[in-house]
mmCIF file of the N, C-alpha and C atoms, coordinates in Angstrom:
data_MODEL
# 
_entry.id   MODEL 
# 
loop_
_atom_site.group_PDB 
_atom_site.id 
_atom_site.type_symbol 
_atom_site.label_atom_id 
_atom_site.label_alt_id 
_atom_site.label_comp_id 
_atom_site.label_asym_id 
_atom_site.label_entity_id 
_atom_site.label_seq_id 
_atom_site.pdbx_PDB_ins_code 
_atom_site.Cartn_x 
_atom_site.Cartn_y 
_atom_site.Cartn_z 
_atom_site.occupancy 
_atom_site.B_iso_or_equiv 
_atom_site.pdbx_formal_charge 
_atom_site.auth_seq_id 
_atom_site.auth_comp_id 
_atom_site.auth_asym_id 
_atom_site.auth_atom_id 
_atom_site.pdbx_PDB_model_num 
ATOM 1   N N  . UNK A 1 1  ? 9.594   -18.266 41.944 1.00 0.00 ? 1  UNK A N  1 
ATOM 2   C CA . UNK A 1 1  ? 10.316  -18.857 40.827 1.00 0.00 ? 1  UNK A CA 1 
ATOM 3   C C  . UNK A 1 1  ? 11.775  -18.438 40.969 1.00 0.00 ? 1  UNK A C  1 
ATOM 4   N N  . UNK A 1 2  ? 12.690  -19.414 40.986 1.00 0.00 ? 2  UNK A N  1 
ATOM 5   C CA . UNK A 1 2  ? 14.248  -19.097 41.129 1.00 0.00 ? 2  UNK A CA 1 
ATOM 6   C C  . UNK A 1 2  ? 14.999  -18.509 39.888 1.00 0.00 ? 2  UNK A C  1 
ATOM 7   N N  . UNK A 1 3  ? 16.116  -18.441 40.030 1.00 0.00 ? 3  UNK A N  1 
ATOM 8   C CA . UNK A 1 3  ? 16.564  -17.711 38.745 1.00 0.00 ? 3  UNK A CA 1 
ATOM 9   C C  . UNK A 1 3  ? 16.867  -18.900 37.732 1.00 0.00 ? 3  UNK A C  1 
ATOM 10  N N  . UNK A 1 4  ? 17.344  -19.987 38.423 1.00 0.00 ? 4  UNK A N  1 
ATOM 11  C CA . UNK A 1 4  ? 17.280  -21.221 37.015 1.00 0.00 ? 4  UNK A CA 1 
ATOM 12  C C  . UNK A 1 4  ? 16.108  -21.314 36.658 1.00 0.00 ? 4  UNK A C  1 
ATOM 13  N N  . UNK A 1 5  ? 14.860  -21.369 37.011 1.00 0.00 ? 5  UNK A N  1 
ATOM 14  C CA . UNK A 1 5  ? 13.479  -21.499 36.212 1.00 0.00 ? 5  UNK A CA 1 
ATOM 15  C C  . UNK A 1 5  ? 13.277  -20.095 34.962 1.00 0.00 ? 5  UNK A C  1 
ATOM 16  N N  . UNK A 1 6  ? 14.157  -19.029 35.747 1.00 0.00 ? 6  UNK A N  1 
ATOM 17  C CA . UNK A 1 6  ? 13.552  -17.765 34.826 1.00 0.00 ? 6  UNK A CA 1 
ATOM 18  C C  . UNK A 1 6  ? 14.345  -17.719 33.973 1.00 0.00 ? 6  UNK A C  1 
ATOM 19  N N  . UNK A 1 7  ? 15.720  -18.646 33.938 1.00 0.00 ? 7  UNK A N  1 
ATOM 20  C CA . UNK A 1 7  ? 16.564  -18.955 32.878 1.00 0.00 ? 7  UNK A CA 1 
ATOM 21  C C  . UNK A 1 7  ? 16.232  -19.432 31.743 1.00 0.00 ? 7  UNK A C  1 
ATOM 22  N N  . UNK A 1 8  ? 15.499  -21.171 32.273 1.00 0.00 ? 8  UNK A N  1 
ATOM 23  C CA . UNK A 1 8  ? 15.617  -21.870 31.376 1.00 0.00 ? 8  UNK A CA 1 
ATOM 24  C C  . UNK A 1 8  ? 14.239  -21.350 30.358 1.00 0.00 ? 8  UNK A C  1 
ATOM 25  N N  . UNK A 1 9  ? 12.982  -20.901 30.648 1.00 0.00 ? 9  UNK A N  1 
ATOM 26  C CA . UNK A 1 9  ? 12.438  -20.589 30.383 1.00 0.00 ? 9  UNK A CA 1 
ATOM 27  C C  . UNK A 1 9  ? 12.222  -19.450 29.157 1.00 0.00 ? 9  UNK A C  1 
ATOM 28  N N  . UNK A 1 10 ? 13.475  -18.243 29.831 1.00 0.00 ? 10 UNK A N  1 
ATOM 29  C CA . UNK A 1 10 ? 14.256  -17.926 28.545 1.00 0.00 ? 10 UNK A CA 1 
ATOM 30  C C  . UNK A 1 10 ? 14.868  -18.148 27.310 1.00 0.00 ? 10 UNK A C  1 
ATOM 31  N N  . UNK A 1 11 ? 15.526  -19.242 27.943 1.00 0.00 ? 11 UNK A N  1 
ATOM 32  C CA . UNK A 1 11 ? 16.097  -20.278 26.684 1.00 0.00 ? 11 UNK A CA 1 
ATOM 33  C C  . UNK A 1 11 ? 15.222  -21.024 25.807 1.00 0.00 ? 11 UNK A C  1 
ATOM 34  N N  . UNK A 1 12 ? 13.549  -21.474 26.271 1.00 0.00 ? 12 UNK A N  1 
ATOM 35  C CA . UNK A 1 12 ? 13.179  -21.733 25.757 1.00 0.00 ? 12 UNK A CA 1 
ATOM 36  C C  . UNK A 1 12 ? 12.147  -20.742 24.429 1.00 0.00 ? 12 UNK A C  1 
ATOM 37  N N  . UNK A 1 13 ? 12.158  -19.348 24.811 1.00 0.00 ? 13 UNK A N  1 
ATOM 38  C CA . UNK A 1 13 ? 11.458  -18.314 23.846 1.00 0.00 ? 13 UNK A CA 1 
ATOM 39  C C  . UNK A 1 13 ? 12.561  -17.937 23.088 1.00 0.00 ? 13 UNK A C  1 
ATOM 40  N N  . UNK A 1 14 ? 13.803  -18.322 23.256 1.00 0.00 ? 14 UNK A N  1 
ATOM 41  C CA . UNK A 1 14 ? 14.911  -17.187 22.529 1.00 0.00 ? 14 UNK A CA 1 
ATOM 42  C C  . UNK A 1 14 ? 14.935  -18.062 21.152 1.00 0.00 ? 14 UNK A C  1 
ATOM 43  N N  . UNK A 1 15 ? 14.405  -19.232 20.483 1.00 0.00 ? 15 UNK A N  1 
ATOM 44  C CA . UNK A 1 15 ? 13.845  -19.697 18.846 1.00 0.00 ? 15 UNK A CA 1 
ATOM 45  C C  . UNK A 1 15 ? 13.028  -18.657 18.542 1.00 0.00 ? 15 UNK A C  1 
ATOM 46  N N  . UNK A 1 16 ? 11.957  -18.458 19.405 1.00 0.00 ? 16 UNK A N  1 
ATOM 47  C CA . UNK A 1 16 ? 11.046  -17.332 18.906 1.00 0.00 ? 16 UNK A CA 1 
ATOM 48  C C  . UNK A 1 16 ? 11.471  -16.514 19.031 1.00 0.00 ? 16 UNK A C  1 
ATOM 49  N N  . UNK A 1 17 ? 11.993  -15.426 19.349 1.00 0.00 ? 17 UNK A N  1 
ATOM 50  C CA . UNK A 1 17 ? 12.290  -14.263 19.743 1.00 0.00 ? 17 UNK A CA 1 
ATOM 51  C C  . UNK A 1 17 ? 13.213  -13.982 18.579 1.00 0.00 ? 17 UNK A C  1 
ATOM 52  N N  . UNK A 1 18 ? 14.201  -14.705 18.771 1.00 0.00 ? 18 UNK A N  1 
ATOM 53  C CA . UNK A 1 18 ? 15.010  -14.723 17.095 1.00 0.00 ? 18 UNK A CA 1 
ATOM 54  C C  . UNK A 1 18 ? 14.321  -14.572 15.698 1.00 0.00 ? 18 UNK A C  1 
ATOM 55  N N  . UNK A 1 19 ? 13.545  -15.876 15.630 1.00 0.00 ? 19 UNK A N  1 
ATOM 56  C CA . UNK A 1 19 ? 12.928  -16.166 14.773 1.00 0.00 ? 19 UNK A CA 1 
ATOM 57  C C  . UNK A 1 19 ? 11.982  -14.845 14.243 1.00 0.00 ? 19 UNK A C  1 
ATOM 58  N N  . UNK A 1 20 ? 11.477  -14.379 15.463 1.00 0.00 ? 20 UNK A N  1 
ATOM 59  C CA . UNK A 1 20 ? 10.507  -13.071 14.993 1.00 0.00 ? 20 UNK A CA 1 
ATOM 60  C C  . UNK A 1 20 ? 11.218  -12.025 14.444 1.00 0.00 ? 20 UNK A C  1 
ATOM 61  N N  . UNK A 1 21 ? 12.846  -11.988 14.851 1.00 0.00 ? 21 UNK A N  1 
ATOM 62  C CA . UNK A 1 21 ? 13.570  -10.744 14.857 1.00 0.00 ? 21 UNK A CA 1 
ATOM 63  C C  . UNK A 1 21 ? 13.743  -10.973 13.268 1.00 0.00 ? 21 UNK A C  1 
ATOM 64  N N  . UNK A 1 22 ? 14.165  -12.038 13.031 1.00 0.00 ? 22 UNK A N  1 
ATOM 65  C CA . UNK A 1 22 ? 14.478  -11.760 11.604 1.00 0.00 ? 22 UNK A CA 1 
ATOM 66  C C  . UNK A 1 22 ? 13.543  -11.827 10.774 1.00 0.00 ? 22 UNK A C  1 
ATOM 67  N N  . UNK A 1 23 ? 12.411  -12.421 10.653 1.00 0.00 ? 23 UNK A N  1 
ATOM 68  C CA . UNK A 1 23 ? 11.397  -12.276 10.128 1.00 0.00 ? 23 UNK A CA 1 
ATOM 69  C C  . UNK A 1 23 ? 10.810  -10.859 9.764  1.00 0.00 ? 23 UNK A C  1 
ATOM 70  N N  . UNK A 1 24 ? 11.071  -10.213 10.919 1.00 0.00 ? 24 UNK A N  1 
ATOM 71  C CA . UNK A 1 24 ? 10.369  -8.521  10.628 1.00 0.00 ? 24 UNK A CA 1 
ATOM 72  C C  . UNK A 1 24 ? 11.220  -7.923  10.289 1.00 0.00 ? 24 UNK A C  1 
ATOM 73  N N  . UNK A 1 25 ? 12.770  -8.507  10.305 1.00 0.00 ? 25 UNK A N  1 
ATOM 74  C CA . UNK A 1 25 ? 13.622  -7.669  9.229  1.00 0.00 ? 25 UNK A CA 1 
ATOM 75  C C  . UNK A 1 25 ? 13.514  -7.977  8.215  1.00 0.00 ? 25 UNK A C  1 
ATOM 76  N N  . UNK A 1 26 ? 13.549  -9.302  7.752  1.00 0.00 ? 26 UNK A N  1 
ATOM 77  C CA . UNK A 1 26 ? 13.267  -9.218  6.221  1.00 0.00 ? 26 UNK A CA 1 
ATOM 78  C C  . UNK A 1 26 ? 12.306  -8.520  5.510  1.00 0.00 ? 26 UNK A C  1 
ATOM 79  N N  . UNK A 1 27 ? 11.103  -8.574  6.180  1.00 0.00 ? 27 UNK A N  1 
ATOM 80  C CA . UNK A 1 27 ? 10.050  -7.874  6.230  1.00 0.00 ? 27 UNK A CA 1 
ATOM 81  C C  . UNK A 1 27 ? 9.758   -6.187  5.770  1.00 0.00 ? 27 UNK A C  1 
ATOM 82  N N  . UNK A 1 28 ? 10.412  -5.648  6.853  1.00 0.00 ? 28 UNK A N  1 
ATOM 83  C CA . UNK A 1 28 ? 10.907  -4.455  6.257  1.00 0.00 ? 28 UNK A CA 1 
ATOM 84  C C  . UNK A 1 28 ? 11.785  -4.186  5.689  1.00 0.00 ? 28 UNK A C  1 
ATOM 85  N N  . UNK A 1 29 ? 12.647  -5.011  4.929  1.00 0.00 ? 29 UNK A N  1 
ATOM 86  C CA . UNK A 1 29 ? 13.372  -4.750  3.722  1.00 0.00 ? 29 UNK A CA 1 
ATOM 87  C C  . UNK A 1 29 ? 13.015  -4.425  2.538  1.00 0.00 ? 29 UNK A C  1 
ATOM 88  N N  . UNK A 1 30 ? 11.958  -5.925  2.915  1.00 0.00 ? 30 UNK A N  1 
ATOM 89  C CA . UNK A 1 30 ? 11.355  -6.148  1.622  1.00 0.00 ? 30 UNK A CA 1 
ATOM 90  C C  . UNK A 1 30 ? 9.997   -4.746  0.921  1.00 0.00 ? 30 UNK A C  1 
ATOM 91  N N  . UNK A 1 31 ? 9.586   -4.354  2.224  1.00 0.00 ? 31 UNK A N  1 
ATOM 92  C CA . UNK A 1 31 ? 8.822   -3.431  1.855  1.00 0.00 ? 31 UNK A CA 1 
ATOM 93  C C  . UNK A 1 31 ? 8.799   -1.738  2.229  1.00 0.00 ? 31 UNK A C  1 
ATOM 94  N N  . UNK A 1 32 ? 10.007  -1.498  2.821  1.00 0.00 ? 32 UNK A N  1 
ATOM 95  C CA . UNK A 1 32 ? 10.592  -0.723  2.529  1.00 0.00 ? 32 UNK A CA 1 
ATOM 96  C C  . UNK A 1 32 ? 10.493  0.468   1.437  1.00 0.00 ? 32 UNK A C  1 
ATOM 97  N N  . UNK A 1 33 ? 10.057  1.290   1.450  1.00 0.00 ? 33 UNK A N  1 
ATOM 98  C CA . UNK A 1 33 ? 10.381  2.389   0.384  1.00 0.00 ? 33 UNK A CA 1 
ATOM 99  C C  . UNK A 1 33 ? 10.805  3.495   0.567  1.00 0.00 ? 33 UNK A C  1 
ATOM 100 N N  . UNK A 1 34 ? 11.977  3.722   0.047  1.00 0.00 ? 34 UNK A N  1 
ATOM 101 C CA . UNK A 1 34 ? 12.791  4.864   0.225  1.00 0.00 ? 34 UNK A CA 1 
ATOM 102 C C  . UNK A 1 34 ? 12.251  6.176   -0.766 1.00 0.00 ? 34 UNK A C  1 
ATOM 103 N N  . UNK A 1 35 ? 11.878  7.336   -0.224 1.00 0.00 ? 35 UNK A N  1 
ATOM 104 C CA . UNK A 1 35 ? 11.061  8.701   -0.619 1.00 0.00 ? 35 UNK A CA 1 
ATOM 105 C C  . UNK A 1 35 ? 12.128  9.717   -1.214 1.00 0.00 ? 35 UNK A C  1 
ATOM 106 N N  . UNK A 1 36 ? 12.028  9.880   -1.947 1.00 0.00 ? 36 UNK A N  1 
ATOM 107 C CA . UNK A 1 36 ? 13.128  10.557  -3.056 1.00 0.00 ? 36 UNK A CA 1 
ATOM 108 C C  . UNK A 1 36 ? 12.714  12.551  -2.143 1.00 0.00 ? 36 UNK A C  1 
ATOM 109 N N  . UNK A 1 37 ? 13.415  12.393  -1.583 1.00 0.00 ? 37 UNK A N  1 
ATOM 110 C CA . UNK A 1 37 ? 13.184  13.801  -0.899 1.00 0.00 ? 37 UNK A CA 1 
ATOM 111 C C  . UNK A 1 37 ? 13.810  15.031  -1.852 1.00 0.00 ? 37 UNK A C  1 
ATOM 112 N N  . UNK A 1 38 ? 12.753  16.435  -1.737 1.00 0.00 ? 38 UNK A N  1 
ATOM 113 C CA . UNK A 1 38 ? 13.379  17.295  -2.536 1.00 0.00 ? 38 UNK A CA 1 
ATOM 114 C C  . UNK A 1 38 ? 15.019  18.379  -1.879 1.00 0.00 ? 38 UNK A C  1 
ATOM 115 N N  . UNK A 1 39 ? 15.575  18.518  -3.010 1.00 0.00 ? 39 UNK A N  1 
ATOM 116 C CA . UNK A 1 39 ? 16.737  18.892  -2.589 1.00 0.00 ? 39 UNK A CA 1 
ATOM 117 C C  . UNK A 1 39 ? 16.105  20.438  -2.420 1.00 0.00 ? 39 UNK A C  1 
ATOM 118 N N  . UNK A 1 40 ? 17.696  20.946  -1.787 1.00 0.00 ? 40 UNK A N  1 
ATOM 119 C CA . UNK A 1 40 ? 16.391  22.866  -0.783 1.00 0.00 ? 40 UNK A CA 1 
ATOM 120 C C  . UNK A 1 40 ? 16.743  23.362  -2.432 1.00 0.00 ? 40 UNK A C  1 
ATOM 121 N N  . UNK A 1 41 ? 15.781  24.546  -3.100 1.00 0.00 ? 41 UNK A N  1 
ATOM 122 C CA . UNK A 1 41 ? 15.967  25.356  -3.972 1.00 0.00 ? 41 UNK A CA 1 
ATOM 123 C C  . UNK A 1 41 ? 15.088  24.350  -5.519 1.00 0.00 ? 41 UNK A C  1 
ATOM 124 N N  . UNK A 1 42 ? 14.715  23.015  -5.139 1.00 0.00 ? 42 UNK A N  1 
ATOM 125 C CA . UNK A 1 42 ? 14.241  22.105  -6.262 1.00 0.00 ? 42 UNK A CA 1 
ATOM 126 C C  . UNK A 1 42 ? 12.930  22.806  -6.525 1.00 0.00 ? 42 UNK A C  1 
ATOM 127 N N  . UNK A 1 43 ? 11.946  22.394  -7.291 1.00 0.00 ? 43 UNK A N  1 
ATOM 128 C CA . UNK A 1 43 ? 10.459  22.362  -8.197 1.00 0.00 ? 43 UNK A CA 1 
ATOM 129 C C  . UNK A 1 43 ? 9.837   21.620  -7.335 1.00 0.00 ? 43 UNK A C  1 
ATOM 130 N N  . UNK A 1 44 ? 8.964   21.873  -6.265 1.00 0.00 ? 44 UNK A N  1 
ATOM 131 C CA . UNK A 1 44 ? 8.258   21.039  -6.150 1.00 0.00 ? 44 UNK A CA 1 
ATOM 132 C C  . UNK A 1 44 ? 6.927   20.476  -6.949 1.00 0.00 ? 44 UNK A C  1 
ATOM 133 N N  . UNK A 1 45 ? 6.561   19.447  -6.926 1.00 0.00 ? 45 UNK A N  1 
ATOM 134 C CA . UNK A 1 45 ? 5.356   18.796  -7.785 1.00 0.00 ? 45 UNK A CA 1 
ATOM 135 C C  . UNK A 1 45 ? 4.081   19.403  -7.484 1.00 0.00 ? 45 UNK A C  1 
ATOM 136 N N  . UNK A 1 46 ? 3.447   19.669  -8.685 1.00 0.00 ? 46 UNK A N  1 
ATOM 137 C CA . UNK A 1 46 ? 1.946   20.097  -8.221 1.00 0.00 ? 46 UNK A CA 1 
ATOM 138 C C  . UNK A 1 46 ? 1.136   19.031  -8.054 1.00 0.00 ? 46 UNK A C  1 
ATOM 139 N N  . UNK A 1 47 ? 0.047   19.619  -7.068 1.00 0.00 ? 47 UNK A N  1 
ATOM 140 C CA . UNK A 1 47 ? -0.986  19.067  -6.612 1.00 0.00 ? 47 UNK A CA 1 
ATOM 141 C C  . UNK A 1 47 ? -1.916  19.949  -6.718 1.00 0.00 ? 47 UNK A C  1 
ATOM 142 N N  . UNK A 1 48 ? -2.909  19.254  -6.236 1.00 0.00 ? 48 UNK A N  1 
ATOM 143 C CA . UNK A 1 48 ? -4.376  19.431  -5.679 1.00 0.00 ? 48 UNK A CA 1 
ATOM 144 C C  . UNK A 1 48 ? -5.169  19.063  -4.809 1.00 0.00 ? 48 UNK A C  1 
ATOM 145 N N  . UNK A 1 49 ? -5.516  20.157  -3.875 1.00 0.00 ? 49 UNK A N  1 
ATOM 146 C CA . UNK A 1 49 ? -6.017  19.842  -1.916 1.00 0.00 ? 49 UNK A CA 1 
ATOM 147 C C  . UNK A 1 49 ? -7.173  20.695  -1.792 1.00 0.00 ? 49 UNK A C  1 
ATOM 148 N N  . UNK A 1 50 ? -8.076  19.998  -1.220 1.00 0.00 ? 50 UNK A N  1 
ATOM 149 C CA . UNK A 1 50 ? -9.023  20.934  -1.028 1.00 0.00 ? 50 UNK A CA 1 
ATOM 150 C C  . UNK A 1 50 ? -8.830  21.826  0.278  1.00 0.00 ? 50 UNK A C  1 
ATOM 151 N N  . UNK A 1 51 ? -9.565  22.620  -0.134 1.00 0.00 ? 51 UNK A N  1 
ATOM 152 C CA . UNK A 1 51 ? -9.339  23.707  1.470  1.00 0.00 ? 51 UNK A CA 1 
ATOM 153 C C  . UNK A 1 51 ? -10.231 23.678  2.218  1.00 0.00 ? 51 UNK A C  1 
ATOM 154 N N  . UNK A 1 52 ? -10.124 24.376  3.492  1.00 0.00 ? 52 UNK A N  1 
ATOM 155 C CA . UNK A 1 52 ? -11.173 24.235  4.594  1.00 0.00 ? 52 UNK A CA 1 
ATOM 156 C C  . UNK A 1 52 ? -12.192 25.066  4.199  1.00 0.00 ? 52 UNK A C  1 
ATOM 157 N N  . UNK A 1 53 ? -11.679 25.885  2.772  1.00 0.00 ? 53 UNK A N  1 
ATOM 158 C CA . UNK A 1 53 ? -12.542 27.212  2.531  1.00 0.00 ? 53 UNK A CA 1 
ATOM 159 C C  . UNK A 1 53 ? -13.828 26.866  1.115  1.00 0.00 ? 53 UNK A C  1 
ATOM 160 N N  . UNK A 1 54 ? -13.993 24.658  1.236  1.00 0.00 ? 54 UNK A N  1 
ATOM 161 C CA . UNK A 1 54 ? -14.327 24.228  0.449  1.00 0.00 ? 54 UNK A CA 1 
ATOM 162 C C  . UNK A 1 54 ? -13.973 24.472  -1.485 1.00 0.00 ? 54 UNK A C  1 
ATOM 163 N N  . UNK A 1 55 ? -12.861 25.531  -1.585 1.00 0.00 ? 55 UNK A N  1 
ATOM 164 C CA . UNK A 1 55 ? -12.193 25.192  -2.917 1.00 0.00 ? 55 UNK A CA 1 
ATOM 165 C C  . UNK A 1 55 ? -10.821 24.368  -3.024 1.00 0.00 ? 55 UNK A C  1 
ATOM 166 N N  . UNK A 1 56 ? -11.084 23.933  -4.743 1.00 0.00 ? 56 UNK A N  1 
ATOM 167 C CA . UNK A 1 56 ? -9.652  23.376  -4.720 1.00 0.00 ? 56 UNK A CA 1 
ATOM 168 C C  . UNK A 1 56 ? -8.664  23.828  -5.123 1.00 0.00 ? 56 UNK A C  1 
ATOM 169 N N  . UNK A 1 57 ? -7.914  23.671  -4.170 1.00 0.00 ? 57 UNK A N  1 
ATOM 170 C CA . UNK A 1 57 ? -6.230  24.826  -4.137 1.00 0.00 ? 57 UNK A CA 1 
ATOM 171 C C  . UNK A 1 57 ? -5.421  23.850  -5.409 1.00 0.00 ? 57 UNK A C  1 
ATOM 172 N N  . UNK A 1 58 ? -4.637  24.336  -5.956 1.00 0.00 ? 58 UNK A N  1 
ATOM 173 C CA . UNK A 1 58 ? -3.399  23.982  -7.023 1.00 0.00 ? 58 UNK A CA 1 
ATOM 174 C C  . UNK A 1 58 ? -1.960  24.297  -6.579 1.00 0.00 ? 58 UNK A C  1 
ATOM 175 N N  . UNK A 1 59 ? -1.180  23.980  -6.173 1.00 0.00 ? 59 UNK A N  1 
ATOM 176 C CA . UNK A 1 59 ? 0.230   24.608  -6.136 1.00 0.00 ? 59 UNK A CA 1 
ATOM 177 C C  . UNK A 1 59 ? 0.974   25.522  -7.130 1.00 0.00 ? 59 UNK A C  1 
ATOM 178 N N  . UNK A 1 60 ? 0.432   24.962  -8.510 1.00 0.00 ? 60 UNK A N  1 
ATOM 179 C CA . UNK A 1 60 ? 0.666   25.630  -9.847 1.00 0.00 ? 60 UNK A CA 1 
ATOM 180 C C  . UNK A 1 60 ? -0.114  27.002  -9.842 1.00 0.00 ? 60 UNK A C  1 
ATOM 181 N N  . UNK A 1 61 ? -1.479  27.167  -9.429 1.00 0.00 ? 61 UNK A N  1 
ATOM 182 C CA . UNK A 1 61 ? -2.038  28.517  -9.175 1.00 0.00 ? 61 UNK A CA 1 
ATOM 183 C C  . UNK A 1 61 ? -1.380  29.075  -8.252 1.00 0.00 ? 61 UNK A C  1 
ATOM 184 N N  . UNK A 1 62 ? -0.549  29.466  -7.567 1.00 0.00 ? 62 UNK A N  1 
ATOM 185 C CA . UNK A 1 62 ? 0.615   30.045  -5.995 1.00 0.00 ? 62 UNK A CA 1 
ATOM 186 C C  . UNK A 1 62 ? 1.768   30.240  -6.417 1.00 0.00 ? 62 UNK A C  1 
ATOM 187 N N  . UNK A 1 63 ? 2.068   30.034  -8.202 1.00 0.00 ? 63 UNK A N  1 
ATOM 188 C CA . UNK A 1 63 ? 3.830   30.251  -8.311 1.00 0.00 ? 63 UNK A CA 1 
ATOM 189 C C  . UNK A 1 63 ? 4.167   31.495  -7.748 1.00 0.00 ? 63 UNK A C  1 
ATOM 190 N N  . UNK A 1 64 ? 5.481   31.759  -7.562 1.00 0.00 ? 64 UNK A N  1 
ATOM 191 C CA . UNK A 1 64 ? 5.655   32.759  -7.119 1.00 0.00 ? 64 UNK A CA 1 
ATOM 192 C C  . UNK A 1 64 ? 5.124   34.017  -6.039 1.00 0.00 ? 64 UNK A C  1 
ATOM 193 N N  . UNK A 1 65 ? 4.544   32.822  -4.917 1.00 0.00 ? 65 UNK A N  1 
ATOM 194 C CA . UNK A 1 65 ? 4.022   33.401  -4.113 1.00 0.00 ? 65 UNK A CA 1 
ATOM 195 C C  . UNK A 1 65 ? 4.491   32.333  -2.650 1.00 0.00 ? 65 UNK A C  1 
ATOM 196 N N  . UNK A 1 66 ? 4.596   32.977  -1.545 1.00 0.00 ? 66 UNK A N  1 
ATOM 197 C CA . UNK A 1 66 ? 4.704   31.891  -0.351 1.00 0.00 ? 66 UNK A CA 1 
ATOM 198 C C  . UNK A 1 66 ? 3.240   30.809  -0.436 1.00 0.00 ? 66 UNK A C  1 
ATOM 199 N N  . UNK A 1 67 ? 4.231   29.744  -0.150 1.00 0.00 ? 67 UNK A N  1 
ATOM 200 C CA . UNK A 1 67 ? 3.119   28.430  -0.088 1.00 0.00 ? 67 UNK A CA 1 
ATOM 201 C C  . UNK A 1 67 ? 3.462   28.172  1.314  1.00 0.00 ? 67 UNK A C  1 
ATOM 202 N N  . UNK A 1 68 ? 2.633   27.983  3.147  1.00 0.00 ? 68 UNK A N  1 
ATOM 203 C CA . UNK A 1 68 ? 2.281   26.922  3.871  1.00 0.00 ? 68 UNK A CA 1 
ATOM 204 C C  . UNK A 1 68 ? 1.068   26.094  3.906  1.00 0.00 ? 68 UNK A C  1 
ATOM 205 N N  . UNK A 1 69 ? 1.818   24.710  3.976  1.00 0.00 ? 69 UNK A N  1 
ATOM 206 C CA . UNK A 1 69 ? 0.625   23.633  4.509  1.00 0.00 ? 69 UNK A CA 1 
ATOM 207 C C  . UNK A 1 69 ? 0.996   23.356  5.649  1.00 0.00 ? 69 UNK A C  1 
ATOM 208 N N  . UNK A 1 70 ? -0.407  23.460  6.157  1.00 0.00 ? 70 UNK A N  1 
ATOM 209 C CA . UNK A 1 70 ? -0.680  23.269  7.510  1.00 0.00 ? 70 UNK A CA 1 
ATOM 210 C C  . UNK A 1 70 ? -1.866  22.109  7.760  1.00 0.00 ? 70 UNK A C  1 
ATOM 211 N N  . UNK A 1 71 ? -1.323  21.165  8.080  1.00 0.00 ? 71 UNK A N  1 
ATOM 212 C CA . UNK A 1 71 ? -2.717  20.070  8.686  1.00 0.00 ? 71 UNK A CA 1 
ATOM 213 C C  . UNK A 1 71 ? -2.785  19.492  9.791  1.00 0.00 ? 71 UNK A C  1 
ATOM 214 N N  . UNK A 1 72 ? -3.594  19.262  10.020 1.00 0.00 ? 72 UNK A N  1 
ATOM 215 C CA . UNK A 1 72 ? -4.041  18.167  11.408 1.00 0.00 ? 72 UNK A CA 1 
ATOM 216 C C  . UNK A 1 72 ? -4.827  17.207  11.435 1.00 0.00 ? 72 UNK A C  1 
ATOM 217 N N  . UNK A 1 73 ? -5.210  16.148  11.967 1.00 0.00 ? 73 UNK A N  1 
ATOM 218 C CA . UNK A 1 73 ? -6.635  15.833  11.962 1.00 0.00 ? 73 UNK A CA 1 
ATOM 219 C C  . UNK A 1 73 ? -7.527  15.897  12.642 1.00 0.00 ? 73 UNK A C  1 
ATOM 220 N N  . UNK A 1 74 ? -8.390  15.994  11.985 1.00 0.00 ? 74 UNK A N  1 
ATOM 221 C CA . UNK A 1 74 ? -9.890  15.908  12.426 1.00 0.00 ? 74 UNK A CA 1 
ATOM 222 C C  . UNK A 1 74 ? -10.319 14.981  14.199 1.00 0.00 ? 74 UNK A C  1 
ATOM 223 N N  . UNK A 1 75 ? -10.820 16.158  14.558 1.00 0.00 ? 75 UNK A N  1 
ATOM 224 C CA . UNK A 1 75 ? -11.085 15.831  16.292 1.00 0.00 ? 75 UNK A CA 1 
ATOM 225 C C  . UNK A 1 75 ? -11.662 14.871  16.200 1.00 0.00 ? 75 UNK A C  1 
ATOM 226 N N  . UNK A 1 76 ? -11.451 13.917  17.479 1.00 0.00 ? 76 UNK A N  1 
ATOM 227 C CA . UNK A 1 76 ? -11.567 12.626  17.673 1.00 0.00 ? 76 UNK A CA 1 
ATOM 228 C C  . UNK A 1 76 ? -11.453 11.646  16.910 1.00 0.00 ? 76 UNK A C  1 
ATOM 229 N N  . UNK A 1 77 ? -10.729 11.613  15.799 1.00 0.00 ? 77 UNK A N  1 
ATOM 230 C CA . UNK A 1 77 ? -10.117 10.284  14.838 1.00 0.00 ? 77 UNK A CA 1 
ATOM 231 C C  . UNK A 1 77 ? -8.785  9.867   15.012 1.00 0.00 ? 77 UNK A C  1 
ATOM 232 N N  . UNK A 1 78 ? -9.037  8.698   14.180 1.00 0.00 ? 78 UNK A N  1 
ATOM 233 C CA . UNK A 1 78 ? -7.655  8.315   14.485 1.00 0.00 ? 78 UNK A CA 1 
ATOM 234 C C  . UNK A 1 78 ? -6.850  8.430   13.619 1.00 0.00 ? 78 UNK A C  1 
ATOM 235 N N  . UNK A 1 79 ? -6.546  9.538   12.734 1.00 0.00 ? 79 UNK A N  1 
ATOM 236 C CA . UNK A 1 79 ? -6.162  9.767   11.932 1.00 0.00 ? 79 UNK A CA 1 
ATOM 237 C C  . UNK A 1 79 ? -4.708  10.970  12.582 1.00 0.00 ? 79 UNK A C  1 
# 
């Protein structure tokens, strides 16, 4: 195939190619959500997680104490 065939051929996907580009921008505009991140020294929100140690942890039960979360997932998922 010469380079005018691999041209025109081009020319003929570049409607689509466009077409897709803006499509998935609007796309993610539209659904888009921006995550109100905490500022350093803020309150973070309580929750509730279960533990590996089968109880359920509170953030509100840990004031004033070091909090890490640590997760992963679960071997062989696709998670």
């Amino acid at each position: 195939m010469g380079d005018y065939a691999r041209g025109k051929i081009m020319l003929e996907k570049m409607p689509f190619i466009v077409s897709f580009t803006i499509i998935l921008s609007i796309l993610f505009l539209i659904f888009n959500k921006t995550v109100n991140a905490l500022e350093i020294g803020e309150q973070a929100p309580n929750f509730l997680l279960p533990g590996s140690d089968g109880n359920t942890h509170s953030l509100s039960n840990l004031k004033g104490q070091w909090v890490v979360l640590a997760w992963f997932p679960k071997a062989f998922t696709g998670g």
